[in-house]
GUKE-803522 format. One line per field, with one value per residue: residue number from 1; residue in three letters; x, y, z of N, C-alpha, C in turn. Coordinates in pm, whole numbers, plus 50000, padded with zeros to 5 digits. Layout:
N
i = (NUM / ...)
aa = (ALA / ...)
n_u = (X / ...)
n_v = (Y / ...)
n_w = (Z / ...)
ca_u = (X / ...)
ca_v = (Y / ...)
ca_w = (Z / ...)
c_u = (X / ...)
c_v = (Y / ...)
c_w = (Z / ...)
***
This chain:
95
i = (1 / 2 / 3 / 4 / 5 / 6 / 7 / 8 / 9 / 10 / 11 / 12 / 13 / 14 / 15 / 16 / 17 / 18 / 19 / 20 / 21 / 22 / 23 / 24 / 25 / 26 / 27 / 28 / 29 / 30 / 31 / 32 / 33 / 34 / 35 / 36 / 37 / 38 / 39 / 40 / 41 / 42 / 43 / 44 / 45 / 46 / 47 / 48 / 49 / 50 / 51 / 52 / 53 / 54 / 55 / 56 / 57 / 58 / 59 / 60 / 61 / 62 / 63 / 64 / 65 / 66 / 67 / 68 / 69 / 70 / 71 / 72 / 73 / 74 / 75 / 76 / 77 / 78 / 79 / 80 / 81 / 82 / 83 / 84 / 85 / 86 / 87 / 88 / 89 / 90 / 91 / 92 / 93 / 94 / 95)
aa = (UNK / UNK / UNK / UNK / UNK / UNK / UNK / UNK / UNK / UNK / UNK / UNK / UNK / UNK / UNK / UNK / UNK / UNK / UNK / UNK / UNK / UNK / UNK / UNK / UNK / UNK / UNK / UNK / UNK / UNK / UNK / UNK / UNK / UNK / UNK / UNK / UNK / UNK / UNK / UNK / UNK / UNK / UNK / UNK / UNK / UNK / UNK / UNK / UNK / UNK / UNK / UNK / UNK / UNK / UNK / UNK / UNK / UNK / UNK / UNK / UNK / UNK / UNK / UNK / UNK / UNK / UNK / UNK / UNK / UNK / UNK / UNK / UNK / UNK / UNK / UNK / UNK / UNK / UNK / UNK / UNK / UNK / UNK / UNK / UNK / UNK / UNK / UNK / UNK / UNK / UNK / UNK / UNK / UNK / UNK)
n_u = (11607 / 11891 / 12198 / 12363 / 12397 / 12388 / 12584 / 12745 / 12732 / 12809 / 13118 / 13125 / 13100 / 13304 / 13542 / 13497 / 13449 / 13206 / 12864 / 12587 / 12232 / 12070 / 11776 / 11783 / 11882 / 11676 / 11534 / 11687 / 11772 / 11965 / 12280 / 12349 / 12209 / 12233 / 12543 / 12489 / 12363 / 12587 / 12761 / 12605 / 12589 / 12833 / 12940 / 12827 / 12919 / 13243 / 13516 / 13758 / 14116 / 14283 / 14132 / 14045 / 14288 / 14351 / 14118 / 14153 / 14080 / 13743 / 13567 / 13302 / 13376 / 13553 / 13427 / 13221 / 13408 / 13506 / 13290 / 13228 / 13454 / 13444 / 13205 / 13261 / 13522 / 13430 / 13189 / 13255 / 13165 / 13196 / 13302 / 13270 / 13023 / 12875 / 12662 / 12567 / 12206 / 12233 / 12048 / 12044 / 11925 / 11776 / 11956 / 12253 / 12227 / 12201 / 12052)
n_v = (41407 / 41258 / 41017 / 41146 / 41359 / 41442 / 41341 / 41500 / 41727 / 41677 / 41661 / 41938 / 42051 / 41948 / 42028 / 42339 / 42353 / 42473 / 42435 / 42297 / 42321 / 42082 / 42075 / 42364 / 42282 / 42165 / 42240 / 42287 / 42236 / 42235 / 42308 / 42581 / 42741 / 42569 / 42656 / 42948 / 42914 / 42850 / 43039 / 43271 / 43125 / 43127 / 43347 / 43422 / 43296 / 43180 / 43084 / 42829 / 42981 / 42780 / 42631 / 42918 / 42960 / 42744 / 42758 / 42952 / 43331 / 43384 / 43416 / 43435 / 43322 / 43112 / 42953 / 42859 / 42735 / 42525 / 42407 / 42215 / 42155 / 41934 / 41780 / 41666 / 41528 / 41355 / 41263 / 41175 / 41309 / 41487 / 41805 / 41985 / 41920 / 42028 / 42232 / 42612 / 42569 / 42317 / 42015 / 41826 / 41628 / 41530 / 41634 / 41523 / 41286 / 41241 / 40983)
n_w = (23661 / 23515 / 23599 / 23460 / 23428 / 23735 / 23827 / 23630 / 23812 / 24028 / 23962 / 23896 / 24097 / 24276 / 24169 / 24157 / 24391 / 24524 / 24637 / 24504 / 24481 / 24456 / 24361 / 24274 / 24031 / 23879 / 23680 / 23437 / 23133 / 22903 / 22802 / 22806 / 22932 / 23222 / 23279 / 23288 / 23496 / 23667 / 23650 / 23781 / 24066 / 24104 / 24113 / 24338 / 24534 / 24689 / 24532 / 24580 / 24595 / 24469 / 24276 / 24130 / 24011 / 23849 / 23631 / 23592 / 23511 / 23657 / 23442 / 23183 / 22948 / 22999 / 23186 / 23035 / 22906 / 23064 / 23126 / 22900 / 22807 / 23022 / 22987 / 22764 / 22800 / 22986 / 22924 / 22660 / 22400 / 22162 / 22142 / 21972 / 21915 / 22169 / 22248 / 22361 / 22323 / 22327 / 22487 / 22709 / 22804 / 22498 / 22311 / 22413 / 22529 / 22790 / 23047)
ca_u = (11749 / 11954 / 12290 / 12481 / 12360 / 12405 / 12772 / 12797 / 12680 / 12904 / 13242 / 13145 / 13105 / 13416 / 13665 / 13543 / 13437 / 13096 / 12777 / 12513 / 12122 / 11984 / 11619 / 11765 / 11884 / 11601 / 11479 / 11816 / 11731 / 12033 / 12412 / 12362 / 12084 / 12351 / 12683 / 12401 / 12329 / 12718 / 12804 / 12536 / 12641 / 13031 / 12895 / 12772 / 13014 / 13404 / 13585 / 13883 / 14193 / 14349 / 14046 / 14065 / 14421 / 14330 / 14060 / 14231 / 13995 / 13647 / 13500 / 13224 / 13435 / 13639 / 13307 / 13226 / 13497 / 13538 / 13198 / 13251 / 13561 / 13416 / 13138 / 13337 / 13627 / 13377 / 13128 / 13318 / 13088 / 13290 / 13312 / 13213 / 12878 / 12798 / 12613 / 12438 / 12112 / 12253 / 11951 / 12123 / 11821 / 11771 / 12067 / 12375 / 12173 / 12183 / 11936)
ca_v = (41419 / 41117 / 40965 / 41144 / 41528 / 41402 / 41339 / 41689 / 41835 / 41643 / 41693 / 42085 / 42090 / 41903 / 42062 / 42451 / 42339 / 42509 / 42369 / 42312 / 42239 / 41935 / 42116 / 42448 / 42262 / 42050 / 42242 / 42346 / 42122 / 42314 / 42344 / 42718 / 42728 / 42536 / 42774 / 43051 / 42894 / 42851 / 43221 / 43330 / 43050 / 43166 / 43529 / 43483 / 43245 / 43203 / 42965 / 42829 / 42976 / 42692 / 42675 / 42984 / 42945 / 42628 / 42817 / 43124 / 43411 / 43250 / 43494 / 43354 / 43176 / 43028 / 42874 / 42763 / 42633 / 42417 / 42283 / 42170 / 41984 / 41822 / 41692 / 41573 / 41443 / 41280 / 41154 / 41121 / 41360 / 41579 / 41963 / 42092 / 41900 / 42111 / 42437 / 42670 / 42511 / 42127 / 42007 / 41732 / 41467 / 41511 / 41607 / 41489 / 41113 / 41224 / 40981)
ca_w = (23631 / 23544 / 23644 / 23426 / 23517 / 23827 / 23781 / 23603 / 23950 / 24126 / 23950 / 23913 / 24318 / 24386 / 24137 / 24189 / 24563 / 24546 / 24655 / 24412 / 24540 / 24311 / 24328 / 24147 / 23897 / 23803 / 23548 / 23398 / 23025 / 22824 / 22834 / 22803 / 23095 / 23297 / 23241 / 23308 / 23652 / 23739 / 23613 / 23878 / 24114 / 24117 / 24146 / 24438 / 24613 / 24676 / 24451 / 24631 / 24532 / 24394 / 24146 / 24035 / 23957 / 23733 / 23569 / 23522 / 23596 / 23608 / 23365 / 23137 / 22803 / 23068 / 23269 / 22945 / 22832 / 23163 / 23110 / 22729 / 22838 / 23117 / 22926 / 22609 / 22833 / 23031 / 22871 / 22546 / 22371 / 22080 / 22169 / 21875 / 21946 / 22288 / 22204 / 22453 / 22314 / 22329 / 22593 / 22802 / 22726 / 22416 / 22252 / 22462 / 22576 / 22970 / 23065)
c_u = (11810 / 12102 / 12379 / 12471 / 12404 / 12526 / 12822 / 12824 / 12773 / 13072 / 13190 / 13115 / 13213 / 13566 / 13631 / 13540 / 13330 / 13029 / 12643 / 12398 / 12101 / 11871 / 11635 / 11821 / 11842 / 11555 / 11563 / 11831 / 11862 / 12166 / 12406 / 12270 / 12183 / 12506 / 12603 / 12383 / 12477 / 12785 / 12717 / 12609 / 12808 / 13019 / 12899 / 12870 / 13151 / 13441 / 13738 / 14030 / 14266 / 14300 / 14033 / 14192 / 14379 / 14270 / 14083 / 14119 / 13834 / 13528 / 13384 / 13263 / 13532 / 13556 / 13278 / 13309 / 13571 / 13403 / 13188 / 13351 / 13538 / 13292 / 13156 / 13421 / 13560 / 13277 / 13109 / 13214 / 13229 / 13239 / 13253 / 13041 / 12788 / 12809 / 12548 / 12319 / 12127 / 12152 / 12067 / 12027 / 11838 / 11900 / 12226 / 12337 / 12187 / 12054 / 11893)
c_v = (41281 / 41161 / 41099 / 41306 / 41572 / 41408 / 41434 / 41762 / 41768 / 41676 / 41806 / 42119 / 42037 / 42030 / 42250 / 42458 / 42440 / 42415 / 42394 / 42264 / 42172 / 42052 / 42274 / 42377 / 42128 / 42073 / 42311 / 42246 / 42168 / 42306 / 42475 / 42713 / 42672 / 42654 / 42885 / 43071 / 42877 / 43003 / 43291 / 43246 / 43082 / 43295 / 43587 / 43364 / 43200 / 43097 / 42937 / 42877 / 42923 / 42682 / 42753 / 43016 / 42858 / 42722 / 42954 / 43221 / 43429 / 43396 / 43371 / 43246 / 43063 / 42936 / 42832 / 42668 / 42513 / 42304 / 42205 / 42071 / 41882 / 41732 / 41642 / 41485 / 41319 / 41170 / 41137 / 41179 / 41467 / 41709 / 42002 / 42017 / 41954 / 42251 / 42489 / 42592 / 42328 / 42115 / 41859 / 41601 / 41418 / 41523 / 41508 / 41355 / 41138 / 41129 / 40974)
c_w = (23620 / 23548 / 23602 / 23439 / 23647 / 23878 / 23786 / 23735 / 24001 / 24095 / 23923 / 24073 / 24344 / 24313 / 24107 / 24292 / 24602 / 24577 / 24562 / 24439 / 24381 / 24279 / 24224 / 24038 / 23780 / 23676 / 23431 / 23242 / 22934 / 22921 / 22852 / 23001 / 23219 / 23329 / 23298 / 23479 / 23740 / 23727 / 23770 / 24023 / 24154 / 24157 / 24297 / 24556 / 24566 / 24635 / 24494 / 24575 / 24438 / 24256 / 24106 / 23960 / 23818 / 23614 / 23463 / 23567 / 23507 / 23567 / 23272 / 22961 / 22948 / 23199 / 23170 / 22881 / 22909 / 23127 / 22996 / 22785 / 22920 / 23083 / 22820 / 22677 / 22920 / 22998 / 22686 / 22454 / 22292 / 22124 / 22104 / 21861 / 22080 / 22237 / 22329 / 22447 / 22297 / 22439 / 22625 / 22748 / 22598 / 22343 / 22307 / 22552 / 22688 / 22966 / 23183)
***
C-alpha cells in the first residue's frame, strides 16, 4: 500500500469515525472494491450522527459519491476519471 491509500484510510476513519484494519484492505486494488468494502464496513458499524447528517443517508451513490470527491479534491484527480474499475496503482498513480 502506499502513502497515498494510506491517507484515503485515514481521512475515511476520521471524517465517518469508523475504524478501518490496514490488513483488510490490502488487497482492495480498485475504487469499486474499496466503496464495496465501506458499504459492508458502514453496515456493520455506527456512523456518528453528525456524519450521517453530512452524508445524508449513507446509502450506496452517496458512499460513492464521498469517495470520488475525496479523491479528486484530494489528490487533485478529475471525477470523471474515478470509475469502479479505476485500480489505485495503476490508474490513479497511488504509489
Amino acid at each position: 500500500m502506499g502513502l497515498e491509500y494510506l491517507d484515503l484510510i485515514c481521512i475515511v476513519e476520521k471524517t465517518l469515525e469508523i475504524k478501518i484494519a490496514k490488513e483488510e484492505t490490502a488487497n482492495l486494488t480498485t475504487v469499486g472494491q474499496f466503496h464495496e468494502y465501506l458499504l459492508s464496513k458502514i453496515g456493520n458499524e455506527q456512523i456518528s450522527t453528525t456524519n450521517r447528517l453530512q452524508m445524508g443517508r449513507t446509502n450506496s451513490d452517496n458512499v460513492w459519491n464521498f469517495i470520488v470527491k475525496t479523491i479528486s479534491n484530494r489528490y487533485l484527480i478529475p471525477a470523471e476519471d474515478i470509475h469502479p474499475n479505476s485500480r489505485f496503482i495503476e490508474d490513479l498513480n497511488f504509489g
